[in-house]
Structures are given as C-alpha cells and as structure tokens.
C-alpha positions as CSV (number, residue, x, y, z in Angstrom):
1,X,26.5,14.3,-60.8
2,X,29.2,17.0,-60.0
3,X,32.8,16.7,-60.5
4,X,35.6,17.6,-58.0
5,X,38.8,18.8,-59.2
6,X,41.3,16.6,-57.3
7,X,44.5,16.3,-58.5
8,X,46.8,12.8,-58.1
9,X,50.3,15.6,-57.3
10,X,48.8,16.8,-54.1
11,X,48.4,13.3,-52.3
12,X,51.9,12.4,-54.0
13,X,53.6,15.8,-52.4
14,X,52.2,15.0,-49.7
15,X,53.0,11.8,-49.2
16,X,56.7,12.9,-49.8
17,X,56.7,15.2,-47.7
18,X,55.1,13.0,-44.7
19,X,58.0,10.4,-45.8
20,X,61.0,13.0,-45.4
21,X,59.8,14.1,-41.7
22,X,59.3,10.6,-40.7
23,X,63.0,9.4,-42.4
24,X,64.3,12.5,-40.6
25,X,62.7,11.9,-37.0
26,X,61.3,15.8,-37.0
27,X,59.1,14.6,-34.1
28,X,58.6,18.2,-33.7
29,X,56.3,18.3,-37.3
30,X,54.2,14.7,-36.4
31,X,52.0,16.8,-34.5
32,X,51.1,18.9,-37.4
33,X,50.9,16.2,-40.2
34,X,48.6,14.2,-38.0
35,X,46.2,17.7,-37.9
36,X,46.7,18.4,-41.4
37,X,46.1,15.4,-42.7
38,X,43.0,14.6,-40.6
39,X,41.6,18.2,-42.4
40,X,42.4,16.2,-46.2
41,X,40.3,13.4,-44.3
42,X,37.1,15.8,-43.7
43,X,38.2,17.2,-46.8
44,X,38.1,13.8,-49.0
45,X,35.4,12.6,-47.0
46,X,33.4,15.6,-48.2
47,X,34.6,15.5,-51.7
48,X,33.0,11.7,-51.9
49,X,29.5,12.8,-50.8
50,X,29.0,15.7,-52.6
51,X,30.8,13.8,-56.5
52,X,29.7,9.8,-54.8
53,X,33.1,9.4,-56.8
54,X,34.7,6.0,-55.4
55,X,38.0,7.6,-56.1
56,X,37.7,9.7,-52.9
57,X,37.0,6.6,-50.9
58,X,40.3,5.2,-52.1
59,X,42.1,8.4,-51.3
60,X,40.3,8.8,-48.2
61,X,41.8,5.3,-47.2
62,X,45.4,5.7,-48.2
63,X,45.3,9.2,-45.9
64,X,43.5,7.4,-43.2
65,X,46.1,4.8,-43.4
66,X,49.2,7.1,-43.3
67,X,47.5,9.4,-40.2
68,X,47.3,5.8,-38.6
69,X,51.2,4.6,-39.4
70,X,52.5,8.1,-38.3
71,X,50.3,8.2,-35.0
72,X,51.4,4.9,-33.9
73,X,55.2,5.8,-34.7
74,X,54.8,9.3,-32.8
75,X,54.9,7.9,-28.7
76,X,57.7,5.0,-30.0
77,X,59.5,8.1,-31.1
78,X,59.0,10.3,-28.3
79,X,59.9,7.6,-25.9
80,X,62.7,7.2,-27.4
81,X,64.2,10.9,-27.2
82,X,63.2,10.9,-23.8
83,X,65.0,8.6,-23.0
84,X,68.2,9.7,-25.2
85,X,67.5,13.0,-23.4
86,X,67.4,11.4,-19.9
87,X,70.5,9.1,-21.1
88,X,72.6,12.5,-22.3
89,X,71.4,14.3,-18.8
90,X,72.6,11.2,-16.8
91,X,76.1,11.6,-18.6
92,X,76.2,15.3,-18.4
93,X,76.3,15.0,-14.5
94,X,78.9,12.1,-14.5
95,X,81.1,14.3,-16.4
96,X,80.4,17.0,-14.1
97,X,81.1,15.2,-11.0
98,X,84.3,13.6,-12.5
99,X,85.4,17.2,-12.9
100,X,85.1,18.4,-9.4
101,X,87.0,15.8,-7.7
C-alpha cells in the first residue's frame, strides 16, 4: 500500500487564507476559492483511492464542508452589494437632483 505525501500546513494555509477573504467580504475571490478548492476535492479524493488512507476521507470532508459554507455565503453576499450598490445609485441621483434646483 503506497503512501501520499500530504502535509497538515497546506489545508491549514488554506484554511487561513479562505477565512481572511470571507472576514474581508472579497466577493471578488469566492469565485476562485470555490474552483480551487473543488480541484483539492478531486485531488484528496484521488489521493484516498490510490493510499485507501482514511486520512484523505477526513480531509476530503473538512474541504467539502468549507466549499459548502463559502458557496452558500456567496449569493447572501452578492445580494447584499447589490443592493448597497442600488442603495448608493438611488442616493447619487437624489444628490444630483437636489443640486439642479
């Protein structure tokens, strides 16, 4: 039975860094984390079949679960600068219109 090199830092960095862009709203960067992290998925996946390590499967899970907390927060984000966006828009005008009369 062959052995995968996996070390514990790279799901930890990752994890960090996953945390940082969520604290910071970078709705911009979910997109990408998402994609990313569903390769480590394929990736850990693949690592558990070829070692039938149970390690993986634990790994696997605690990525799965993090692709699934940061894809459920991604629309509740993006509705809400759309509608900060919309609000901002709304208030531009108002100014606007106050000006000209």
């Amino acid at each position: 039975m062959g052995r995968v090199p996996f070390g514990w830092h790279v799901p930890a960095r990752l994890f960090i860094i996953v945390a940082r862009l969520i604290r910071l709203r970078a709705e911009a960067l979910y997109q990408t984390t998402i994609i990313v992290r569903g390769f480590f998925c394929v990736c850990l996946g693949s690592f558990y079949y070829i070692s039938r390590d149970p390690l993986f499967l634990v790994m696997l899970g605690i990525v799965a679960f993090g692709v699934l907390l940061t894809a459920s927060r991604y629309p509740v984000d993006r509705k809400r600068r759309d509608r900060a966006s919309n609000n901002r828009v709304e208030a531009t005008r108002a100014s606007h219109s106050l000006a000209q009369e």
